[in-house]
N, C-alpha and C positions, 0 to 999 in steps of 0.2 A: 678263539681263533687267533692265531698266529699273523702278525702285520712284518712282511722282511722287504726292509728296501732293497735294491737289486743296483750296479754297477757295472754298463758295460762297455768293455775297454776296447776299442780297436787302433790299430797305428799309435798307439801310446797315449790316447785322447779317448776323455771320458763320452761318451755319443750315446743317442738314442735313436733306433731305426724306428722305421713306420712301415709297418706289417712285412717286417723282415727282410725287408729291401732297402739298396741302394736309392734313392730319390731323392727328390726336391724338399722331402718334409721332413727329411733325417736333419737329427738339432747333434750340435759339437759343443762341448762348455767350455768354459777356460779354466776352472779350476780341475785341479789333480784330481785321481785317484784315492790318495790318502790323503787329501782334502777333505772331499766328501765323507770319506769313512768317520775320518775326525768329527764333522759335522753330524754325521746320524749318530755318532755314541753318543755326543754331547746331549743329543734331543733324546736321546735314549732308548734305540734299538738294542734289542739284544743276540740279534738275527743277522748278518747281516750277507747278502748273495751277490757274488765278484763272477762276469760272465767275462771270461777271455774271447773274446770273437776270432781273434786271427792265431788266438793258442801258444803265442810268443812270450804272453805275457808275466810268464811265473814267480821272476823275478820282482815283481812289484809285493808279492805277495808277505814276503819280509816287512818291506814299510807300512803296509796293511796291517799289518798283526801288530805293528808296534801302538797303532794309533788306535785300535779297535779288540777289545775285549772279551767280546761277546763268543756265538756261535758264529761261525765264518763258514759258508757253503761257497765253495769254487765249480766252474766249470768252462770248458773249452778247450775242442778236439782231443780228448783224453781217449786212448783206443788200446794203452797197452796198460798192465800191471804194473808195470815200472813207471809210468807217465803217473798214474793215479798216487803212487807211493811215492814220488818227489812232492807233488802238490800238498799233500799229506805232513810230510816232514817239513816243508816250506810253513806249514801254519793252520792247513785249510783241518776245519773239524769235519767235514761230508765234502763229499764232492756227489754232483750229476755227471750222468753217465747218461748219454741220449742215445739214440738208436743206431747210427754209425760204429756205437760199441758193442754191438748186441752180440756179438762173435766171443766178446770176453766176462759177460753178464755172468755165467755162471762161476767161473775161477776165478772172476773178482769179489762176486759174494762169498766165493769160500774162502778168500785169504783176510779180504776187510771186513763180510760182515754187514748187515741190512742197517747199523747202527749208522755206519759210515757212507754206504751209497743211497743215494736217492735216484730214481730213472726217471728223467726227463722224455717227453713226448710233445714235438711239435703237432699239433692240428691244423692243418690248410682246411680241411673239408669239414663242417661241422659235425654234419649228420655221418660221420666217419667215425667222429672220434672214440663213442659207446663201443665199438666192437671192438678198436685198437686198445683201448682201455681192459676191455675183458680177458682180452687174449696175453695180457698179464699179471692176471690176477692170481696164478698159481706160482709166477718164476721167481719167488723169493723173495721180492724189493717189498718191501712196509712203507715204502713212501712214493708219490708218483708226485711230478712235476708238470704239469697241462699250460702248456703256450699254446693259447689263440691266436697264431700267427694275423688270420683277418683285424684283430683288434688288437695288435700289437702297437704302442704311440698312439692309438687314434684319441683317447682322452676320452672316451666316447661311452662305451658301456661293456660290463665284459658279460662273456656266453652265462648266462646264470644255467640254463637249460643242458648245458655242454656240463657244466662241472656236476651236476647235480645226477646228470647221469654215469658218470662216470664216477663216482662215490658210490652209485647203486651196483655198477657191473663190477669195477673193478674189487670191491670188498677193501680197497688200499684206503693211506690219509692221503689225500689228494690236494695237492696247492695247486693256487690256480694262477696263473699268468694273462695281463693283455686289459686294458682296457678300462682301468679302475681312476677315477679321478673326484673321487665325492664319496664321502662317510657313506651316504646312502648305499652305492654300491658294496662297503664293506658289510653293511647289515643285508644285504641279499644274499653275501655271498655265504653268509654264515648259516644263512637257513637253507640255504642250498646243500650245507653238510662240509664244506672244505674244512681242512686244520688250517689252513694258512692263504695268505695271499700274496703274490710277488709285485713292488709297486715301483717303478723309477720314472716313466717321465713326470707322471701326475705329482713327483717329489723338485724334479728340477724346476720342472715350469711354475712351482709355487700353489700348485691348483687344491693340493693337501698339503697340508700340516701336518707334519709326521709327527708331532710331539703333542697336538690335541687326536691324532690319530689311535697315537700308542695308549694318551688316557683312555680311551676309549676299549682297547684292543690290546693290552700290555703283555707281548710275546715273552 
């Protein structure tokens, strides 16, 4: 299983929302962007996932790549062909394509290729997600991207039940997003069937170890 730390940017500052909203429990850090990147190469990701929230941000994506080696998955408000193939040329190895894009799903897989996109699917509703999951399991994409919006920041425990079905409907390799803060967690999720796991507050707030994480999980 796959361990990618994740980075998301809004107004120029690295942040972490809590179950996808605006509020009181949303954390700002002081270091940069390509701070942090700097920092997971060194501990030694090979993964690493840049989430543009307000989609301004492409530009960073340059000092990102200078500091960071590995695989680089970008995403945010990307909707057209052209948006996907600047990010692209900018640095990014795959981008997410979430559901707002769903209008360009197919002519994006024809021109980049299931190599390059991964589809991102938010979940609000748990018991939702298994059908949302199935009803893309013929349109091309080999990878799917599952945010548990409910356990988004909470530090808490992520849907083991949620991804575990959605590995079954969808036939896809399914990462999972939202709620992981403890190795333990990473060994649930594994036997739940994910390739991967998406991890950021549980990395800022110190609560894992990305570098006894990766021993463990070396993406």
């Amino acid at each position: 299983m796959r361990l990618i730390p994740a980075i998301y940017i809004q107004n120029g500052r690295v942040v972490s929302l809590y179950k996808g909203k605006e509020n009181q429990q949303k954390k700002t850090y002081a270091k940069s962007a390509k701070t942090y990147a700097s920092l997971f190469q060194k501990q030694g990701a090979k993964t690493l996932f840049i989430v543009d929230l307000d989609g301004d941000q492409k530009n960073k994506l340059y000092e990102i790549r200078k500091v960071f080696h590995g695989e680089l998955w970008w995403a945010g408000k990307l909707r057209s062909l052209e948006g996907i193939g600047e990010v692209i040329k900018r640095g990014a190895d795959r981008v997410v394509l979430g559901r707002s894009a769903k209008d360009i799903y197919e002519s994006a897989l024809s021109k980049y290729g299931s190599d390059r996109l991964i589809l991102g699917l938010k979940v609000q509703h748990r018991d939702e997600g298994p059908d949302l999951c199935e009803q893309y399991a013929n349109s091309g994409f080999k990878d799917i991207l599952i945010k548990d919006i409910n356990a988004e920041g909470t530090l808490f425990l992520p849907s083991f039940d949620l991804y575990e079905k959605c590995v079954y409907f969808s036939g896809l390799s399914v990462y999972s997003s939202g709620g992981v803060s403890d190795l333990k967690h990473l060994q649930l999720l594994e036997k739940s069937g994910v390739k991967g796991a998406v991890v950021s507050r549980a990395l800022f707030e110190n609560e894992l170890s990305l570098a006894k994480a990766l021993s463990l999980y070396p993406s």
